[in-house]
N, C-alpha and C positions, 0 to 999 in steps of 0.2 A: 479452591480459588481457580479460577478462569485463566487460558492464557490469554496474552493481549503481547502486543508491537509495543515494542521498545525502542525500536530504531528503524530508519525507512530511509531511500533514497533511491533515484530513477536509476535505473542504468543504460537506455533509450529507447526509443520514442516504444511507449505500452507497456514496459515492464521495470517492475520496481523489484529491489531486494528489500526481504523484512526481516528483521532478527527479532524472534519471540519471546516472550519471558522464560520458556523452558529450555533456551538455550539454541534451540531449531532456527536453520537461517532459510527461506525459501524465495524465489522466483515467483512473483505473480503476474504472470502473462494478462494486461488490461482489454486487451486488444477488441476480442469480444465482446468488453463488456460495458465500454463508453458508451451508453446511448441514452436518451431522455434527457431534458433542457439543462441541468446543471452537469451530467458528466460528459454530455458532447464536448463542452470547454476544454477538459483536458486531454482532447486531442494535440490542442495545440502544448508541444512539447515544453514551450517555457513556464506555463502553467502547471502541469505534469511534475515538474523537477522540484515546486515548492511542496511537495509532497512533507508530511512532518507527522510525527506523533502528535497527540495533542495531549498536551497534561491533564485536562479533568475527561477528556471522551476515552484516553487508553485507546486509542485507534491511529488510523493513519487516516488525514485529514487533508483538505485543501484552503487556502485563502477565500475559493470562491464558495463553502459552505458547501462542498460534498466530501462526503468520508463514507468509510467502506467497514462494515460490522469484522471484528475480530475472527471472526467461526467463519467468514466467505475466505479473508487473505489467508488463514490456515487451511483450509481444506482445499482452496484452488492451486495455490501455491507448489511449487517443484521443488523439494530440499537437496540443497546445496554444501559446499561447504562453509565452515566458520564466518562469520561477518567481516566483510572486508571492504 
């Protein structure tokens, strides 16, 4: 079984916390990596903050149709403590 984001939330402007199914909570620094028509938008932070799981992708998703594969927010990601 693959891990996947179970929980997501900004903590500002470029980096989200992620709690993974294996328990692992990581830091994903975005900063670098907004770029091309759909992830420019979430520069802008209030877009950024609707950041969400989505129940059938198992990803962290946005309203505006860009989501980021499970295997980049884990491996780019910085672990942290517990989800908080």
């Amino acid at each position: 079984m693959s891990i996947h984001p179970t929980g997501a939330r900004c903590l500002r402007p470029y980096v989200l916390r992620v709690r993974f199914s294996d328990g692992v909570t990581k830091d994903v620094d975005l900063e670098s990596e907004l770029w091309g028509e759909v992830f420019e938008l979430l520069k802008d932070e209030s877009l950024l903050r609707q950041a969400r799981v989505g129940p059938e992708s198992h990803t962290v998703e946005w309203p505006n149709g860009a989501d980021l594969p499970p295997e980049f927010l884990y491996e780019t990601g910085r672990t942290v403590e517990p989800f908080s």
